[in-house]
C-alpha positions as CSV (number, residue, x, y, z in Angstrom):
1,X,-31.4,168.5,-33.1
2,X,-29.1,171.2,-34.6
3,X,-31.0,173.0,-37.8
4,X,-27.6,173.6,-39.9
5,X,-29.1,176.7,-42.9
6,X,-26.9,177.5,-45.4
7,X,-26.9,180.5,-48.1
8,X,-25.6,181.8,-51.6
9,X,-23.3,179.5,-53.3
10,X,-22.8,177.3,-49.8
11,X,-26.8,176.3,-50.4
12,X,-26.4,175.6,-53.9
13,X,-23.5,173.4,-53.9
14,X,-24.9,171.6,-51.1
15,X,-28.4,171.4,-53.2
16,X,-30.2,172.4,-49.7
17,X,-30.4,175.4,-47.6
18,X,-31.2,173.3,-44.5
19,X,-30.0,170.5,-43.0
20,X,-30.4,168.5,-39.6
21,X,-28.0,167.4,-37.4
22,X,-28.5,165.2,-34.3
23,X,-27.5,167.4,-31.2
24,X,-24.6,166.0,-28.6
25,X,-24.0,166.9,-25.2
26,X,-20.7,169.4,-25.6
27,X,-21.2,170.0,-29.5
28,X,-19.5,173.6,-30.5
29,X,-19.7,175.3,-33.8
30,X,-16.2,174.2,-34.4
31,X,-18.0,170.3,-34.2
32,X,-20.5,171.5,-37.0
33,X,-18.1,173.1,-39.0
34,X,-15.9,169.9,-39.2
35,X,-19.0,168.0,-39.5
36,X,-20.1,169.6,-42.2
37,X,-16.9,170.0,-44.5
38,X,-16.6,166.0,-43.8
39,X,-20.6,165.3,-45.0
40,X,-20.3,167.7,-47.7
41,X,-16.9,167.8,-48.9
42,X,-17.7,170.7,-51.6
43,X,-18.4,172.5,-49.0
44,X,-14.9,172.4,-47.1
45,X,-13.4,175.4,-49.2
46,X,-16.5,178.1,-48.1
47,X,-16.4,176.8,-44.4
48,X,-12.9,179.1,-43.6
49,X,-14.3,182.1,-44.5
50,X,-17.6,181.9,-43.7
51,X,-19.3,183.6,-40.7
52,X,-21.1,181.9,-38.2
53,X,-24.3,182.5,-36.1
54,X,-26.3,180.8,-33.5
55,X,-30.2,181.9,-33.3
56,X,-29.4,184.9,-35.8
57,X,-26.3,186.1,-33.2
58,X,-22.8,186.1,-34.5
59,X,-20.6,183.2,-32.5
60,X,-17.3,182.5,-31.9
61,X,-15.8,179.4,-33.1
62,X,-15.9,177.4,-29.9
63,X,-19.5,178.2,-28.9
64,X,-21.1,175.9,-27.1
65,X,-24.7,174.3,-28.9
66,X,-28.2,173.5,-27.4
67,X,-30.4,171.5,-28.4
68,X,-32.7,173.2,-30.4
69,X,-30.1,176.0,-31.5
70,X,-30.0,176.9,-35.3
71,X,-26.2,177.3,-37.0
72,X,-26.3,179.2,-39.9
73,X,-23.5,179.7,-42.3
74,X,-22.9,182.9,-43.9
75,X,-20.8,183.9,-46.7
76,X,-18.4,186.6,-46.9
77,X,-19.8,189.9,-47.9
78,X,-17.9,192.3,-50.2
79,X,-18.6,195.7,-51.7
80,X,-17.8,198.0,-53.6
């Protein structure tokens, strides 16, 4: 299982901060990304520019999932 968190406006327009996803052998963070912009379509504009991280490490867009492994979707941060 792939634990899928979500934050700031991504969590609320989803109406949940986590979400499960059955594992496959092969899946990448590119699979969850599509995955999740095709089960929450609301979510499909925030997925571009959000950043992505595997266990609480930034990834790259082709990383390759374990079982197990927690995805979380991070919004862009701006300052000022």
């Amino acid at each position: 299982m792939i634990m899928i968190k979500l934050f700031a406006a991504m969590a609320e327009e989803a109406g949940e901060e986590t979400i499960e996803l059955p594992w496959m052998e092969g899946m990448s963070t590119a699979d969850v990304k599509k995955w999740l912009g095709e089960r929450y379509p609301m979510l499909a504009p925030h997925i571009p520019a959000a950043m992505v991280a595997v266990n609480q490490e930034f990834a790259n867009v082709e990383e390759t999932l374990r079982d197990g492994d927690e995805v979380a979707f991070l919004p862009p941060v701006s300052g000022g």
